[in-house]
DOFI-203959 format. One record per residue: residue number from 1; residue in three letters; x, y, z of N, C-alpha, C, CB in turn. Coordinates in Angstrom, 2 decimals, padded with zeros to 5 digits. Glycine has a CB too. Layout:
<pts>
   num   residu      n_c1      n_c2      n_c3     ca_c1     ca_c2     ca_c3      c_c1      c_c2      c_c3     cb_c1     cb_c2     cb_c3
   NUM      ALA         X         Y         Z         X         Y         Z         X         Y         Z         X         Y         Z
...
</pts>
This chain:
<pts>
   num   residu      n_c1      n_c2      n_c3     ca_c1     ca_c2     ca_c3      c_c1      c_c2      c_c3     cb_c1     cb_c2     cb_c3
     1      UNK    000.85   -001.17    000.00    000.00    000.00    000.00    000.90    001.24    000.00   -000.97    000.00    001.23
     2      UNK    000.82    002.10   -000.98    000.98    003.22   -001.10    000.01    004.86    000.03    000.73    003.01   -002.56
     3      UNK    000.98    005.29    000.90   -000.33    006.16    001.32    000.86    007.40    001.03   -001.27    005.91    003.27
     4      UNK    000.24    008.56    001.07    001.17    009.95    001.04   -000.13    011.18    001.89    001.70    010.51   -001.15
     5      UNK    000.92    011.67    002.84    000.23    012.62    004.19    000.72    013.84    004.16    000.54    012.14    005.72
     6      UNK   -000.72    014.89    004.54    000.13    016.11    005.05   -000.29    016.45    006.64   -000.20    017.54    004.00
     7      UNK    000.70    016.78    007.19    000.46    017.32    008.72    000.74    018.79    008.87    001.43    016.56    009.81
     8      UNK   -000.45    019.71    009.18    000.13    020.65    009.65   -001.21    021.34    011.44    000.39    021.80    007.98
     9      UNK   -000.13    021.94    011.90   -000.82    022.26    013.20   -000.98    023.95    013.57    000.09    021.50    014.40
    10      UNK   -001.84    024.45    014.09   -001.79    026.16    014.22   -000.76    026.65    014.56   -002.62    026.80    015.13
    11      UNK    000.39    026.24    015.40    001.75    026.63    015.82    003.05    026.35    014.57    002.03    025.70    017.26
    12      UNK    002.46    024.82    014.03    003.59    024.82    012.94    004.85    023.89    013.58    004.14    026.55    012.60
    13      UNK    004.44    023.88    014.61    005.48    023.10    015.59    005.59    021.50    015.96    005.25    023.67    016.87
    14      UNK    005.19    021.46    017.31    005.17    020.17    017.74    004.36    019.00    017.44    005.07    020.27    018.75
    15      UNK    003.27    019.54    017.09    001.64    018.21    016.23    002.57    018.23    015.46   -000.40    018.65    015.45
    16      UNK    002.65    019.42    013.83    003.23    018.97    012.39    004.21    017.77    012.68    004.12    020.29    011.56
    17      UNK    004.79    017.91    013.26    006.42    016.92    013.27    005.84    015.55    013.94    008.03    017.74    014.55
    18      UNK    005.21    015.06    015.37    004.96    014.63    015.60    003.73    013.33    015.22    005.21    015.31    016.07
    19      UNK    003.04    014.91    014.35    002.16    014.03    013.79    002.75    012.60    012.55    001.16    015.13    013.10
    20      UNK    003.61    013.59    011.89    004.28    013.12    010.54    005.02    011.62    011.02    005.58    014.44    009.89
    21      UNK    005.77    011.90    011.86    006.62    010.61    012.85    005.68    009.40    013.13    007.14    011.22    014.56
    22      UNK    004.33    009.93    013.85    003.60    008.73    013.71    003.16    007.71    012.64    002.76    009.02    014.08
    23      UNK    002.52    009.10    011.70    001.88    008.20    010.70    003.07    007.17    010.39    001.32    009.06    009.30
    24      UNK    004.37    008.00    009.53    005.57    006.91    008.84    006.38    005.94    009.96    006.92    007.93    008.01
    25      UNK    006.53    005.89    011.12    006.42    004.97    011.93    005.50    003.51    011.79    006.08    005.68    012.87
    26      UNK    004.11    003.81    011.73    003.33    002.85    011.54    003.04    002.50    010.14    002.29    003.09    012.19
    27      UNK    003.52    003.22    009.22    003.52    002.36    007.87    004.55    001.87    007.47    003.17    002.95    006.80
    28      UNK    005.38    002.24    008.32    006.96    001.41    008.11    007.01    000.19    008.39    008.11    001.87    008.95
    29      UNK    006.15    000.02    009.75    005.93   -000.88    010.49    005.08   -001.72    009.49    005.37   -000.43    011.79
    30      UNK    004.21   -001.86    008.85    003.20   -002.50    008.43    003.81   -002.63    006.16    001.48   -001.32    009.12
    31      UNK    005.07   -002.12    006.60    005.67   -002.19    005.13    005.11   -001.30    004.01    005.51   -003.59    004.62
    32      UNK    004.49   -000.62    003.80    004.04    000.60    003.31    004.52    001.48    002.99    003.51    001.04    003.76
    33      UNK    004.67    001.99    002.01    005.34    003.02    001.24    005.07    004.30    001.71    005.02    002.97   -000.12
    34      UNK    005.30    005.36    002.07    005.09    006.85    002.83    005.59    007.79    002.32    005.56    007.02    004.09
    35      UNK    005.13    008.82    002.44    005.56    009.86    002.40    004.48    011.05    002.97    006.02    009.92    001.11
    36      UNK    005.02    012.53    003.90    004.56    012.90    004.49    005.10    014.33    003.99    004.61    012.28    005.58
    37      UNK    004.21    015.45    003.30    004.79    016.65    003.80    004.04    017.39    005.35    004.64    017.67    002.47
    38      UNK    005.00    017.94    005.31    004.72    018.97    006.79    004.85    020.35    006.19    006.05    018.79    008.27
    39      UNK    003.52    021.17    006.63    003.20    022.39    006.34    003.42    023.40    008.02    001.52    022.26    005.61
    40      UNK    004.42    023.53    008.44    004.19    024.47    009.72    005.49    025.23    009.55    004.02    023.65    011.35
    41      UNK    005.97    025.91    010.70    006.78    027.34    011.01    008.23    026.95    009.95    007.26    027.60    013.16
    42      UNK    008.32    026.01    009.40    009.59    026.09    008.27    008.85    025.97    007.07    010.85    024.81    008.33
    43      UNK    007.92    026.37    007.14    007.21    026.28    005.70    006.85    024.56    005.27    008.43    027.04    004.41
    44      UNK    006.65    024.69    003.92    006.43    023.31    003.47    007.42    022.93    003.38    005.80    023.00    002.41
    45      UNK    007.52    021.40    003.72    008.76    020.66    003.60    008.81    019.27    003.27    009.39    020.75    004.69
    46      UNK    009.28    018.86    002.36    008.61    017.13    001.78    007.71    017.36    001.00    007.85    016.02    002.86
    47      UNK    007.31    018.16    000.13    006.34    018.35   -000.76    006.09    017.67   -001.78    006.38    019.28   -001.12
    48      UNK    005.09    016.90   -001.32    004.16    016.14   -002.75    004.47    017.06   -003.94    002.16    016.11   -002.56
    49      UNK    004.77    015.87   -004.86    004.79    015.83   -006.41    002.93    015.33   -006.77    006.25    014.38   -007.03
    50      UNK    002.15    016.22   -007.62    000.74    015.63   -007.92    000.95    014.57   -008.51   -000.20    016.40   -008.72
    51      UNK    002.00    013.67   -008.80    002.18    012.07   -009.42    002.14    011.29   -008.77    003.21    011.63   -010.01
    52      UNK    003.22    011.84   -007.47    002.77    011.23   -005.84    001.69    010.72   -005.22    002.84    012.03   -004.99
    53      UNK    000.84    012.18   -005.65   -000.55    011.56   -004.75   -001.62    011.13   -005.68   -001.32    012.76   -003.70
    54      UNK   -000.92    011.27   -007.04   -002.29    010.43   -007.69   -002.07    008.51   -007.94   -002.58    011.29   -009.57
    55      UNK   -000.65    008.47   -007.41   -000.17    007.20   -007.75   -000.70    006.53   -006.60    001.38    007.05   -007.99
    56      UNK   -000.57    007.16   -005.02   -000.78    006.92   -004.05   -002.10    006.32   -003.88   -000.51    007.84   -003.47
    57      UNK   -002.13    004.80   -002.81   -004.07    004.33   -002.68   -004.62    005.37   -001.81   -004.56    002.57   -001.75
    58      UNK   -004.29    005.74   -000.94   -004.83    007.10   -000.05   -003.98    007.89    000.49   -005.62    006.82    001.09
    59      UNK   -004.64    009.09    000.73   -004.03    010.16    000.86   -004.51    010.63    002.80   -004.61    011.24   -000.57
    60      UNK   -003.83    010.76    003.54   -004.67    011.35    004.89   -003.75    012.76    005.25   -004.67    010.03    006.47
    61      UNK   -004.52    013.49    005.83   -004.80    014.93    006.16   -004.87    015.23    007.72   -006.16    015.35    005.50
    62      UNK   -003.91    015.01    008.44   -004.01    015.39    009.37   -003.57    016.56    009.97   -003.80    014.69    009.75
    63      UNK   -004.66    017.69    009.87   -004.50    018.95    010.15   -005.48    019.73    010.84   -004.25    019.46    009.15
    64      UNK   -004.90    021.07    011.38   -005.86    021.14    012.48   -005.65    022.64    012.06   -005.54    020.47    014.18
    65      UNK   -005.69    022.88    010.50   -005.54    024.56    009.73   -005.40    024.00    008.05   -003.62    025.73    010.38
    66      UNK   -006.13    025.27    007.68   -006.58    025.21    006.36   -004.84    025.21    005.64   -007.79    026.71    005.94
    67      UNK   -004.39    024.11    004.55   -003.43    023.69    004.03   -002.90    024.72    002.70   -003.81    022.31    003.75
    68      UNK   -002.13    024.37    002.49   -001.70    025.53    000.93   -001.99    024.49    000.23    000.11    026.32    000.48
    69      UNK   -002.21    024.35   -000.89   -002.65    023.32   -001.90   -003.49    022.45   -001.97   -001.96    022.71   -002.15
    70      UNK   -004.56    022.28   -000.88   -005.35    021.52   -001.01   -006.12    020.91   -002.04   -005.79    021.84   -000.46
    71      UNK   -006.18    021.62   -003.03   -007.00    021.01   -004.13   -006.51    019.95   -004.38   -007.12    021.67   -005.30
    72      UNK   -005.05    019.98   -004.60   -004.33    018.48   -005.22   -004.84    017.89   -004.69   -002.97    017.98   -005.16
    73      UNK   -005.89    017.50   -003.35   -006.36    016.08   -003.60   -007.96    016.19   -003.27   -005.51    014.90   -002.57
    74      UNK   -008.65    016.72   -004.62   -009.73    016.99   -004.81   -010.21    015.27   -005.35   -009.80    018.36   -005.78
    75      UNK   -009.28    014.78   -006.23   -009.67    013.68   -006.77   -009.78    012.31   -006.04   -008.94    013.60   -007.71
    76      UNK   -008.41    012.51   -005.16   -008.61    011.00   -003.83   -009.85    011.55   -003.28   -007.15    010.74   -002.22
    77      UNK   -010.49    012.37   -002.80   -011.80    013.16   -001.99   -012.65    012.35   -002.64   -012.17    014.93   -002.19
    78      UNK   -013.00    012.89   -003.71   -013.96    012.45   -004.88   -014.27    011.05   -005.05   -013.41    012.83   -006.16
    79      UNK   -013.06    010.05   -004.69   -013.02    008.61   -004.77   -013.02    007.98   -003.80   -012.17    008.15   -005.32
    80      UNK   -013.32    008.90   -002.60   -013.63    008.14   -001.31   -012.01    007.65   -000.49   -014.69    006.60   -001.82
    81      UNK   -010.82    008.35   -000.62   -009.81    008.25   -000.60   -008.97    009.00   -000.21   -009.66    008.00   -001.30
    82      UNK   -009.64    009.96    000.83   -009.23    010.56    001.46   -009.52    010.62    002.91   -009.33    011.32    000.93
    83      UNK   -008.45    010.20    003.77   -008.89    010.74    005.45   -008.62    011.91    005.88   -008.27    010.05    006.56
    84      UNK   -009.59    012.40    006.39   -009.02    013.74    006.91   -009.43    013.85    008.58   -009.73    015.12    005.95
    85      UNK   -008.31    014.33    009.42   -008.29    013.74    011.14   -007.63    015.06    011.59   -007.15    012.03    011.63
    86      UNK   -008.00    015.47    012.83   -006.65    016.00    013.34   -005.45    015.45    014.25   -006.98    016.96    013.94
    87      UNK   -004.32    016.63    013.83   -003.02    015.65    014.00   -003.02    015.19    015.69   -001.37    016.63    013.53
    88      UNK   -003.58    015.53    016.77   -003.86    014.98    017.71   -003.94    013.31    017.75   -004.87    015.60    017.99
    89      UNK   -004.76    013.11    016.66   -005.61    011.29    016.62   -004.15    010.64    016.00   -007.52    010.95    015.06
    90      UNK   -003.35    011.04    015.08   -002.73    010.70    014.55   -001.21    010.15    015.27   -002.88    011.52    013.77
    91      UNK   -001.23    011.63    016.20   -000.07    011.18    017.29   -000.32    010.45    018.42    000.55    012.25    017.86
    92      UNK   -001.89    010.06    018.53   -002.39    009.15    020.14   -002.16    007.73    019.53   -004.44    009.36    020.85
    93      UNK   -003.20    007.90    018.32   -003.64    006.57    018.02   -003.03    005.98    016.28   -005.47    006.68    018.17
    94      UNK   -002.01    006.39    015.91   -001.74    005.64    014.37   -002.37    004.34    014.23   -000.15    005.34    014.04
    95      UNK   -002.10    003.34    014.76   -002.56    002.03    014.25   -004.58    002.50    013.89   -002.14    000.53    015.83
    96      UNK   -004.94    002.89    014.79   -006.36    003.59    014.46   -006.60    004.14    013.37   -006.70    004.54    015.21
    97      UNK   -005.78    005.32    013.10   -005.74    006.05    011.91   -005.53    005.25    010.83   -004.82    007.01    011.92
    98      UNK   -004.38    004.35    010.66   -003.99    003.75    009.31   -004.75    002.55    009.21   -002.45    003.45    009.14
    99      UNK   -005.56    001.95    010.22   -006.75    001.25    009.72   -007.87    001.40    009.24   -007.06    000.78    010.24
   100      UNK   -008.05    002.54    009.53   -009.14    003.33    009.05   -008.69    003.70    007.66   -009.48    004.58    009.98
   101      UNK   -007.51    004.03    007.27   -006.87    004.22    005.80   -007.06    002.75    005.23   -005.09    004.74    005.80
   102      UNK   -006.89    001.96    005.43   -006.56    000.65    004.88   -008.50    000.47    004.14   -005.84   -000.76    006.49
   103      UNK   -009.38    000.63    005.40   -010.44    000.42    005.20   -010.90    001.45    004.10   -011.05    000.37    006.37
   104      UNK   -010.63    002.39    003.30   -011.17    003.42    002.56   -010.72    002.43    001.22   -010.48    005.16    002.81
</pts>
């Protein structure tokens, strides 16, 4: 399984990073291909290529502030292929989160 994530948090700080660590932690764990940008106080960083996320089986959104680019994934949305959480759930509970990805 292919998934590709963005995390960002109102500070830009400690969720973004934390969050990001979880998700690719637990898809590492479960052999899964990842990739995560982080949108907070260093700007974007790891930034999806739109080949990325259209190649990708789902896309999750764990953010807790409106993203720069969101449209790019108007189409995983559209196909039922998108999670969207805040980065809170993501840093308590990953195995939760990425089952819930698996299930989309």
């Amino acid at each position: 399984m292919k998934i590709v994530a963005v995390t960002a948090c109102p500070t830009g700080i400690a969720h973004t990073y934390m969050a990001q660590e979880a998700i690719e932690k637990e898809c590492r764990k479960r052999g899964y291909e990842v990739k995560v940008e982080t949108q907070g106080s260093m700007g974007i960083e790891n930034e999806l290529e739109q080949e990325e996320i259209d190649e990708a089986d789902v896309v999750i959104l764990a953010v807790a502030i409106g993203i720069e680019g969101e449209d790019r994934f108007e189409e995983k949305e559209r196909l039922g292929k998108l999670l969207s959480l805040d980065p809170a759930k993501a840093i308590h509970d990953p195995v939760k989160v990425i089952d819930a990805a698996e299930k989309l």
